[in-house]
Each structure stands twice: as C-alpha cells, then as structure tokens.
SERO-4910 file (N, C-alpha, C, O; in steps of 0.05 Angstrom, whole numbers):
BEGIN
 pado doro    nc1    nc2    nc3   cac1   cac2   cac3    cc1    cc2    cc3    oc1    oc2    oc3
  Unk    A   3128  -2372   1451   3122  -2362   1424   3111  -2384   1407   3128  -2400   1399
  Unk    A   3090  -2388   1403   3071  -2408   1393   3058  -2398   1367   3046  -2376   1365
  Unk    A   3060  -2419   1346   3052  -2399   1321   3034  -2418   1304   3046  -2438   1301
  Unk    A   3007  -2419   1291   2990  -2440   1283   3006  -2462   1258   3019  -2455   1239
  Unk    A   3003  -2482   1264   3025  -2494   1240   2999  -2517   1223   2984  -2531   1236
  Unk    A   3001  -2514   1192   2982  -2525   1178   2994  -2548   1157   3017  -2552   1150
  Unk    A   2963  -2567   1148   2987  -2582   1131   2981  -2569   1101   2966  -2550   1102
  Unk    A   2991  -2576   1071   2983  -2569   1055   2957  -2572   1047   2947  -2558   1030
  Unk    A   2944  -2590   1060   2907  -2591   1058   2895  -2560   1068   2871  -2557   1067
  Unk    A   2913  -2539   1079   2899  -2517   1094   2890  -2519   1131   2883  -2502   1146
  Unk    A   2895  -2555   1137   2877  -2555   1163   2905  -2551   1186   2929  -2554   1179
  Unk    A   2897  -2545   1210   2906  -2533   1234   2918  -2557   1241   2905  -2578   1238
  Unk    A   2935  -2558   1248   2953  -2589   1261   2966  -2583   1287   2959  -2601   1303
  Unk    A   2982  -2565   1299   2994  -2563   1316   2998  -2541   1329   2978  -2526   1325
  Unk    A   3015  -2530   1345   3028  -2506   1353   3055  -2507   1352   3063  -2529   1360
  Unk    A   3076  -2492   1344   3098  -2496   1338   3117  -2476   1352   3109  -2452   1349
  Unk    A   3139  -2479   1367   3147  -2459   1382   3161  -2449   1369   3171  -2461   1350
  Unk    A   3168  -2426   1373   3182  -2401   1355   3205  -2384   1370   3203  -2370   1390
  Unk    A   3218  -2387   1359   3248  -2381   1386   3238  -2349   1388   3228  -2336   1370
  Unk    A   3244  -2343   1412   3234  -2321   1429   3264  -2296   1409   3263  -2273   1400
  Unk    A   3280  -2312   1411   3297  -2284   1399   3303  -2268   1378   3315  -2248   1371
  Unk    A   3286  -2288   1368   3279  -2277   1339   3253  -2268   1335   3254  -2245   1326
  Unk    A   3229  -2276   1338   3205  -2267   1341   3184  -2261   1366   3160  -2266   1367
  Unk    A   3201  -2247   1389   3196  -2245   1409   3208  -2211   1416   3209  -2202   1439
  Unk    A   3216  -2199   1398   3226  -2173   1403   3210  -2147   1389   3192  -2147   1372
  Unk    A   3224  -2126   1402   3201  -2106   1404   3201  -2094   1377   3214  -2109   1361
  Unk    A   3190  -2074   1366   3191  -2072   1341   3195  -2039   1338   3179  -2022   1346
  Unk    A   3229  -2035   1322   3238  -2020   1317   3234  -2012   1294   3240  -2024   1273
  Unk    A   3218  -1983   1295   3203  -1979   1266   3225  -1962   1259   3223  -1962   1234
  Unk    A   3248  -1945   1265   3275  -1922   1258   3286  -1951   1259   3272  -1961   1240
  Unk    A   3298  -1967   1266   3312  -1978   1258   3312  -2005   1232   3334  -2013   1223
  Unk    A   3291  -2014   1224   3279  -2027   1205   3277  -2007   1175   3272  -2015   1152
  Unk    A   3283  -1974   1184   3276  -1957   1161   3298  -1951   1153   3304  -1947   1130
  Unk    A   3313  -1950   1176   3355  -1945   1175   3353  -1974   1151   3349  -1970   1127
  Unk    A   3357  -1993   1159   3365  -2024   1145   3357  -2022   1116   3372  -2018   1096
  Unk    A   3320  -2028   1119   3313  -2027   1088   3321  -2011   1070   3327  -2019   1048
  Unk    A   3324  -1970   1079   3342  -1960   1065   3366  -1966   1046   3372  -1965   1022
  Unk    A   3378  -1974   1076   3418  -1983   1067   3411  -2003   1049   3423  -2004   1028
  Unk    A   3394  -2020   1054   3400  -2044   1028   3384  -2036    999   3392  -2043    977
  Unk    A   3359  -2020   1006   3362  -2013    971   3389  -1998    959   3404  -2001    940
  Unk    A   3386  -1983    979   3417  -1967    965   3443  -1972    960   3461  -1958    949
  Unk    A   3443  -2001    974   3469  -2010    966   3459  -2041    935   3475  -2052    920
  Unk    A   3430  -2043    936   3425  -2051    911   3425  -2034    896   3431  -2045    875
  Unk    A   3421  -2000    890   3432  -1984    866   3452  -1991    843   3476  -1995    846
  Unk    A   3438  -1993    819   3455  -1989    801   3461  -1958    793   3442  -1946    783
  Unk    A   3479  -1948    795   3487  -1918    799   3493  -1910    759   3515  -1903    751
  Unk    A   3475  -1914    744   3475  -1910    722   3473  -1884    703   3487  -1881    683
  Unk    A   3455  -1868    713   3445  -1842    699   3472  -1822    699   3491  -1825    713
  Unk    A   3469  -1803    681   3508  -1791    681   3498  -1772    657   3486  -1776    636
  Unk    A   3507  -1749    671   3505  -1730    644   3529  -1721    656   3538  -1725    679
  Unk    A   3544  -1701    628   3566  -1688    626   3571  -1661    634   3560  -1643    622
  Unk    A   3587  -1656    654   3598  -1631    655   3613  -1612    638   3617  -1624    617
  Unk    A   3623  -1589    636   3633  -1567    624   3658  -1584    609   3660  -1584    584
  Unk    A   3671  -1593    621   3697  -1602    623   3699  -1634    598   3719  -1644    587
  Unk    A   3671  -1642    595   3673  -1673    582   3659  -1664    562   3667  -1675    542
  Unk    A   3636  -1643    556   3629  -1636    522   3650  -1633    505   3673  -1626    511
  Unk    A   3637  -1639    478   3656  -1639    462   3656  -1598    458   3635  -1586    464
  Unk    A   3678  -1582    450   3682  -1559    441   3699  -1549    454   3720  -1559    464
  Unk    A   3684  -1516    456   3701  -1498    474   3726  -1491    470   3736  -1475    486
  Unk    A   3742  -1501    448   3769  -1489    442   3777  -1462    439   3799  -1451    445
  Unk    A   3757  -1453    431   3759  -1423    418   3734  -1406    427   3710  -1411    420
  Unk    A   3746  -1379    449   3723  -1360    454   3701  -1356    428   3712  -1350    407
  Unk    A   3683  -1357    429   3654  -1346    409   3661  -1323    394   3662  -1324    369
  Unk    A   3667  -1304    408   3675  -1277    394   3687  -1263    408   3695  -1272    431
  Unk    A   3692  -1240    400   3712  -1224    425   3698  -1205    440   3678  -1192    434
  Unk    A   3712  -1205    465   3698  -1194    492   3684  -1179    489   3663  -1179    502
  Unk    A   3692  -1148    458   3679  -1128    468   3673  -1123    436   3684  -1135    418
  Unk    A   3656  -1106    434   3651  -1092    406   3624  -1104    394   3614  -1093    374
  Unk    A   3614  -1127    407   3596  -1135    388   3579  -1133    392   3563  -1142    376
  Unk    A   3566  -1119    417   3538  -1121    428   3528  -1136    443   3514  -1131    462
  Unk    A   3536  -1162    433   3531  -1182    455   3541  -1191    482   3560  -1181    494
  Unk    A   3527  -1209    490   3533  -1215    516   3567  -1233    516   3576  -1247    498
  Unk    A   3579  -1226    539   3610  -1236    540   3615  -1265    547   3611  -1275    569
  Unk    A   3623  -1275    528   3630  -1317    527   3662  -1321    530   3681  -1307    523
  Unk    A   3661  -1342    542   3687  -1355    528   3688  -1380    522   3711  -1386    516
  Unk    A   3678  -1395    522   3665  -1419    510   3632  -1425    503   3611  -1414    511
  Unk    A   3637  -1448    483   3611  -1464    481   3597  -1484    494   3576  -1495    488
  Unk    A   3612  -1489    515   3622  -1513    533   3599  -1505    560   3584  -1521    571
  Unk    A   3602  -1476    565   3585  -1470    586   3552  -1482    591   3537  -1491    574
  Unk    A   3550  -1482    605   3516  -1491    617   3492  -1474    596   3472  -1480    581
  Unk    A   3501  -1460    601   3480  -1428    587   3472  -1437    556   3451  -1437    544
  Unk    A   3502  -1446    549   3499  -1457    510   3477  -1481    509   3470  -1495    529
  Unk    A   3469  -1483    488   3449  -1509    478   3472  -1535    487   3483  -1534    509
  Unk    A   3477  -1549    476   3489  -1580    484   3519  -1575    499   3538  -1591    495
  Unk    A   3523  -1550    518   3540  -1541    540   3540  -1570    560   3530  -1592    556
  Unk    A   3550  -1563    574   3562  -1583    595   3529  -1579    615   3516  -1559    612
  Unk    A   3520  -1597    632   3506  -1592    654   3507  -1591    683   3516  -1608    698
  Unk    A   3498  -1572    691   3501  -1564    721   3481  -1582    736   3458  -1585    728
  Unk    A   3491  -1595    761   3482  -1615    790   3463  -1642    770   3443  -1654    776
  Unk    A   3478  -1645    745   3460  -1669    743   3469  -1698    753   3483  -1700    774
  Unk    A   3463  -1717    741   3466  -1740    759   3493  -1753    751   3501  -1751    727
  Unk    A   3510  -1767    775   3531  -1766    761   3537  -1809    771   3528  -1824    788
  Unk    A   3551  -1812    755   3550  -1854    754   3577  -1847    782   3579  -1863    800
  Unk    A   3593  -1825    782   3615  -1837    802   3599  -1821    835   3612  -1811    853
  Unk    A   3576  -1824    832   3567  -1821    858   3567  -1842    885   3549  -1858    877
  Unk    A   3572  -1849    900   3569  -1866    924   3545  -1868    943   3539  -1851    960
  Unk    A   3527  -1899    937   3510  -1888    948   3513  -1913    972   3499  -1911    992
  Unk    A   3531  -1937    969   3540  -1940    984   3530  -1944   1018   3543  -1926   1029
  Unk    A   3516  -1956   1038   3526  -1955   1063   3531  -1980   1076   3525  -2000   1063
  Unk    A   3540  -1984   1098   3566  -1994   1123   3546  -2003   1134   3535  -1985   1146
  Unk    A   3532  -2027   1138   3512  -2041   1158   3515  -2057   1173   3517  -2079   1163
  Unk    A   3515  -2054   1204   3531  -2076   1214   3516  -2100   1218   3492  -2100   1211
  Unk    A   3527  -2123   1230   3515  -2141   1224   3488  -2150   1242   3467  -2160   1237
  Unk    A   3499  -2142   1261   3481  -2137   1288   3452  -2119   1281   3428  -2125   1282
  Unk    A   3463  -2097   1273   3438  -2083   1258   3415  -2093   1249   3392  -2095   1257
  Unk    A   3433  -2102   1222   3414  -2125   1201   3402  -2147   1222   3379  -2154   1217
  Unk    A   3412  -2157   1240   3397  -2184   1254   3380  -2173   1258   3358  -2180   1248
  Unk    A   3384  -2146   1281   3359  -2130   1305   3341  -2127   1282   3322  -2142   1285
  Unk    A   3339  -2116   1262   3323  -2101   1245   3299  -2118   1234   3275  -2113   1231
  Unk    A   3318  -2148   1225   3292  -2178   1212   3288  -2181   1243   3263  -2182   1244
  Unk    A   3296  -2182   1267   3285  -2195   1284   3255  -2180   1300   3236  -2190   1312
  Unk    A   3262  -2153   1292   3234  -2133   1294   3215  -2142   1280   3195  -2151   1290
  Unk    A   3218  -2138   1248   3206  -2143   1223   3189  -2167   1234   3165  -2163   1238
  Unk    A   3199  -2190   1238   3184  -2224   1239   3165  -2218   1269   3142  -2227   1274
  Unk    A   3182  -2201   1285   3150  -2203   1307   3143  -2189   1311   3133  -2189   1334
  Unk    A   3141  -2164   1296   3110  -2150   1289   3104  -2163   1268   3084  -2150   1259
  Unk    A   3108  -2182   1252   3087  -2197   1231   3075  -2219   1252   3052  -2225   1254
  Unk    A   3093  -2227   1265   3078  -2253   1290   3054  -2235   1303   3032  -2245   1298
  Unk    A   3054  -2213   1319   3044  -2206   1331   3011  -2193   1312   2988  -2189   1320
  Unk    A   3024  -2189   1285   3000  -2188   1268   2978  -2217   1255   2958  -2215   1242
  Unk    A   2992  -2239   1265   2988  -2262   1248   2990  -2262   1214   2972  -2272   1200
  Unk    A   3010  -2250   1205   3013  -2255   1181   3044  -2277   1189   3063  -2279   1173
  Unk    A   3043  -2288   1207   3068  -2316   1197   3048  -2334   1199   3025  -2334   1208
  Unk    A   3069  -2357   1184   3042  -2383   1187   3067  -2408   1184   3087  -2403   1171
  Unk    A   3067  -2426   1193   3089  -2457   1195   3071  -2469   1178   3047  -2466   1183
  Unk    A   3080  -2481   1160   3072  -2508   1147   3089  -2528   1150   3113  -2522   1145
  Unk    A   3084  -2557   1159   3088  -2579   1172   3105  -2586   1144   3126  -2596   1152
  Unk    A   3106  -2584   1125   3119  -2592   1109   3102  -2600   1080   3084  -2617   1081
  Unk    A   3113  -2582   1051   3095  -2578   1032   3110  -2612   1013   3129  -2616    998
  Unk    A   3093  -2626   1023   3101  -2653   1006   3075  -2654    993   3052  -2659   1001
  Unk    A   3090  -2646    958   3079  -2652    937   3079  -2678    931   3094  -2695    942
  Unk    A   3058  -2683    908   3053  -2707    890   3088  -2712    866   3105  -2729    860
  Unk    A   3079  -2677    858   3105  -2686    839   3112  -2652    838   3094  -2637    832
  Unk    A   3133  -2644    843   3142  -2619    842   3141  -2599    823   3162  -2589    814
  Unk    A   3119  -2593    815   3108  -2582    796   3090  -2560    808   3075  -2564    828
  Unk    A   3094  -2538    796   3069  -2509    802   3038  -2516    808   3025  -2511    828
  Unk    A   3031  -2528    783   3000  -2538    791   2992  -2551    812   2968  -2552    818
  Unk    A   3014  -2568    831   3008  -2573    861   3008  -2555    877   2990  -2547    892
  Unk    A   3042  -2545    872   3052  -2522    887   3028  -2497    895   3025  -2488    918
  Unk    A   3009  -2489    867   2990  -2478    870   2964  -2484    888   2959  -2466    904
  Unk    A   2946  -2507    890   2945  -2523    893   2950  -2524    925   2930  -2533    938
  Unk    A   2962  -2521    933   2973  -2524    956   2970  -2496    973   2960  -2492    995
  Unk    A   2979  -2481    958   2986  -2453    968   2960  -2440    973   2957  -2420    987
  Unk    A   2942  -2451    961   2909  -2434    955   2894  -2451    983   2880  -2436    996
  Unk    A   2894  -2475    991   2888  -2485   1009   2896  -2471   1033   2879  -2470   1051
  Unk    A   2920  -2460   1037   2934  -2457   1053   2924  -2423   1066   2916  -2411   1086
  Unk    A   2930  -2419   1043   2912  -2381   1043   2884  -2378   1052   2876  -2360   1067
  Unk    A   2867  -2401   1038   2838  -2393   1042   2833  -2400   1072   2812  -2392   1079
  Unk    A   2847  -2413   1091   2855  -2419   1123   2873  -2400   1144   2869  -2390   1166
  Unk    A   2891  -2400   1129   2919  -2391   1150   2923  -2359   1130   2911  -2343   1145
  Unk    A   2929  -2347   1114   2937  -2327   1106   2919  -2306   1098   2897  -2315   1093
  Unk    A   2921  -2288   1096   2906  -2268   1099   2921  -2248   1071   2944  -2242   1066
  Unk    A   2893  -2242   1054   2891  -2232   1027   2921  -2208   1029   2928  -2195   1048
  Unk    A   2933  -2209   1005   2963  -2203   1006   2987  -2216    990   2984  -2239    982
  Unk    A   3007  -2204    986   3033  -2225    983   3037  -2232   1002   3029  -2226   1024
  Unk    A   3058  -2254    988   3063  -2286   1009   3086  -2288    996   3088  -2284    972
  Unk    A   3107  -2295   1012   3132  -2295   1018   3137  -2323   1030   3131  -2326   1054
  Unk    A   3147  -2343   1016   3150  -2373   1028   3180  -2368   1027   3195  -2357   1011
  Unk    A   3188  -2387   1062   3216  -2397   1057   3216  -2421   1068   3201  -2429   1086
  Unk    A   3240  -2435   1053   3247  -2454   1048   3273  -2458   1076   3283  -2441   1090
  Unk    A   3276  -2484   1076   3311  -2488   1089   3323  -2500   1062   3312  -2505   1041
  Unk    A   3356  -2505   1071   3373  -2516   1044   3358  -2532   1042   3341  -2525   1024
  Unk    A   3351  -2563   1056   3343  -2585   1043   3320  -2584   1030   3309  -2602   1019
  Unk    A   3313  -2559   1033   3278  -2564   1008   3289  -2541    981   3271  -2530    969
  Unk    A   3312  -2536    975   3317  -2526    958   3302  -2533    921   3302  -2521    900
  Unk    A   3294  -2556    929   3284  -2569    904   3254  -2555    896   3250  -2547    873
  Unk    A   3235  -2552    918   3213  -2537    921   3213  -2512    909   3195  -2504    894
  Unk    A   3231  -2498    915   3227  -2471    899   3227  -2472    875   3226  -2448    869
  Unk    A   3226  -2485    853   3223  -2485    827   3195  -2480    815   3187  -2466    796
  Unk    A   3179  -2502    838   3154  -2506    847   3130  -2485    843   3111  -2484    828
  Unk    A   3140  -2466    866   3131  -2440    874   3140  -2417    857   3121  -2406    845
  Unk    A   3160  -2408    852   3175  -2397    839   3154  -2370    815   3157  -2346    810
  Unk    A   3135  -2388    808   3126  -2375    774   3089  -2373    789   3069  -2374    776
  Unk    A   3091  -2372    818   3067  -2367    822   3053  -2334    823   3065  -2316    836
  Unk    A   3038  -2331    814   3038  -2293    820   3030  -2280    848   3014  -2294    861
  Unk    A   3038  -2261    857   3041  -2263    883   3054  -2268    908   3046  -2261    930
  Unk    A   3077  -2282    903   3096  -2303    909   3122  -2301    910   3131  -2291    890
  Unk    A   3138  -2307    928   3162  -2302    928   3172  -2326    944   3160  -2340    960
  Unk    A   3203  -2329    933   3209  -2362    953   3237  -2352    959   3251  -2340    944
  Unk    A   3241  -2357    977   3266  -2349    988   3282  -2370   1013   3268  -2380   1030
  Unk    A   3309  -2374   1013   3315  -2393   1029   3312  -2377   1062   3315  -2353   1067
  Unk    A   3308  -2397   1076   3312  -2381   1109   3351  -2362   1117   3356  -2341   1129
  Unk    A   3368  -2381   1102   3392  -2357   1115   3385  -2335   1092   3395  -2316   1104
  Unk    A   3379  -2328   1076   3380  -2309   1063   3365  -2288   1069   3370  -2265   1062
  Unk    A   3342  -2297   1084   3318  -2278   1089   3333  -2253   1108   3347  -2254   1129
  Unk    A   3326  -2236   1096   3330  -2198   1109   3308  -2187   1112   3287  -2194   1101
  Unk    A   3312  -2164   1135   3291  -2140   1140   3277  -2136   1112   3253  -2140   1111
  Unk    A   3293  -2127   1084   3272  -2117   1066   3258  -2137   1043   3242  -2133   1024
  Unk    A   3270  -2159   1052   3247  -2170   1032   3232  -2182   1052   3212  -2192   1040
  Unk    A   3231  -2186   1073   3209  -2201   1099   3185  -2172   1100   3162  -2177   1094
  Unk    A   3191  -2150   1106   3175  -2133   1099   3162  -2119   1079   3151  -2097   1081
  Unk    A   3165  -2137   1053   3161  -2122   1022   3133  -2142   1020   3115  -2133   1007
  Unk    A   3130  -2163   1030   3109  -2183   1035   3086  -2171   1060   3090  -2157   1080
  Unk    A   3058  -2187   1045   3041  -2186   1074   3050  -2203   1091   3054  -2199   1115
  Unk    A   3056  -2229   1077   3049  -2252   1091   3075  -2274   1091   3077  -2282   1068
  Unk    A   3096  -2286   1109   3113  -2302   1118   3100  -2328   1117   3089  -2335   1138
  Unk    A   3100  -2347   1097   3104  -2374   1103   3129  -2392   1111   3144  -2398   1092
  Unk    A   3136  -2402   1136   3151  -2417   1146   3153  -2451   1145   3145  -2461   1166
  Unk    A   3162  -2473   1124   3166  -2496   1134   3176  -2492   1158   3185  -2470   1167
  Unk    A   3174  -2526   1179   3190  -2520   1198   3210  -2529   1201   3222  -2532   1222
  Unk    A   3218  -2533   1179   3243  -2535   1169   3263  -2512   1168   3285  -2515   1178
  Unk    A   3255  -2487   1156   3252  -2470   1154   3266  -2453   1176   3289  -2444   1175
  Unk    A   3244  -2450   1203   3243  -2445   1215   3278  -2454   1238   3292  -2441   1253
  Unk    A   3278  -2476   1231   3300  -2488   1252   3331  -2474   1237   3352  -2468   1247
  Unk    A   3324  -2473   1212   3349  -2463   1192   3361  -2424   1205   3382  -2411   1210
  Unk    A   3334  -2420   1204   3335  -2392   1217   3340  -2394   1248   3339  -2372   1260
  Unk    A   3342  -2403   1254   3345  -2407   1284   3379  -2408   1279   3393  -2389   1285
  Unk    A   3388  -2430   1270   3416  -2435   1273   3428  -2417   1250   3452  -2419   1251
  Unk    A   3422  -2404   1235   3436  -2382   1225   3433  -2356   1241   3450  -2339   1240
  Unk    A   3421  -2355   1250   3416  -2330   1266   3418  -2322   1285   3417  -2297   1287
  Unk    A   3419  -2337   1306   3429  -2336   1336   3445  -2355   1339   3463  -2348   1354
  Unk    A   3447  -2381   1330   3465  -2409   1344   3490  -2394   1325   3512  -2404   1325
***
C-alpha cells in the first residue's frame, strides 16, 4: 500500500507505505451508513418539545354541559381540537435517539472509508508541513501548493499526530478546511471531506491507535 508523499513546495518526494489494515480493506458502503448514522444521532441535541393534553395550562372545568346546547360535546380546553390545546405526535426533548456502536464497528467502518479514498486518490502524505512561522498565511501558502499537485478540487481534511498539535491553529481558519488529530479521526468526518491529508506523522499515530 504505497501512497504519493509531497513536501509543502507541492513536489513528489517519495512513496510511503500505508499499513494494509487500515487502508487495504474492502469497502463497506451498509456498514459506513450504519456508523455515520449512529454518530450523527448520538451528536443530536434532542431540543424541539411541544406540549401534550396533560402539560397545557386549563381544562379544569368541562366548556359546557353535555347536552342542551347544540353544540358539539367537550370536556376540556386542554384537548388537541381547542386553539392552544395540548398537541398530538409532536416532537418530544425526552425522546432517545441514542445508539450502542461497537468499537470494532467504528474501526471496520473508518477502515473502509480511508481505502476507498486510497483507492480514489483523494489521500495524500505530506513529509512534514514545516512552516516559517506558524501562522495561516504560510499554512495557506502551503496548502495551495499542495492542492494545485496532489489534491483534487474539494474539501480537505488535514490530520495532524499529538506532536504537531501546535499546527492546527495554523490551518484552522482556512475555508475549506478542517484539521483534525489522527486518534480522533472517525468514519463521519473522514467521509464529510473530498480529500485526506496525512503528515507522516500522522499516519504512524493512526497506525498505533488503531490496530497496535
């Protein structure tokens, strides 16, 4: 598993091997849809809430009495039918949306995700983004070299390992762009991007979080 590796000038430097067990597997499109699911929905904020029969304010006292008046038969104000009555199947905050993902799952699922992007060439290694001075206008600068060579028109999704934690500040406020450390990286934000940039730094971080 051999993947083009560049320096921040944009030019071709090496081949870089790419552990087979992570970007060497087949690509589970039901199971990548199971994952990204479960994790938006367990990012839900379960907010929206209207009131049932039971939580409007009223209803103490039948409307009128059952019979004699012509009208149709009530016994509260509280019902659905009244103007500011209670509401029927609306959305409720003590809903569960909740799901159980195992962990194995989540691995199989990024480990699909990264090689059908390998197998698309949207990953790319960079040898390592050593700026002048850690600042966006390099970071930029850098990233545009890098694209007009190795990446292909799209978002771009850079990760980092811990020790380049300082870099993402860098990147951070670029548009288009997303920076993320390597153990953190999941099925749905690896697939919310066109395009995977890897230090190979990076790369070894994901290795030992993820299989070692």
């Amino acid at each position: 598993m051999l993947a083009n590796t560049y320096n921040i000038e944009g030019k071709e430097m090496t081949k870089t091997q790419l552990p087979k067990e992570i970007f060497g597997k087949e690509v589970n499109v039901d199971l990548i849809r199971q994952i990204v699911f479960g994790m938006l929905s367990n990012k839900r904020q379960n907010i929206a809430h209207t009131k049932d029969r039971s939580e409007v304010r009223g209803g103490g006292k039948k409307p009128w009495q059952q019979k004699g008046t012509g009208r149709a038969r009530h016994g509260s104000n509280r019902s659905p039918l009244w103007r500011h009555g209670g509401i029927t199947f609306g959305p409720r905050n003590d809903k569960n949306y909740k799901r159980i993902m195992p962990v194995k799952m989540k691995k199989a699922a990024l480990f699909s995700v990264l090689s059908g992007k390998l197998k698309d060439n949207e990953i790319s290694i960079v040898d390592k983004f050593d700026l002048k001075e850690n600042k966006t206008s390099y970071a930029a600068k850098a990233l545009k070299a890098i694209m007009e060579t190795a990446v292909q028109k799209g978002t771009t999704l850079i990760t980092f390992s811990a020790e380049e934690k300082k870099l993402r500040t860098a990147f951070r406020n670029i548009a288009k762009c997303r920076v993320i450390l390597a153990k953190d990286l999941n099925a749905a934000e690896a697939i919310r991007y066109k395009n995977i940039i890897f230090t190979k730094e990076a790369v070894y971080e994901l290795e030992k979080t993820f299989v070692k």
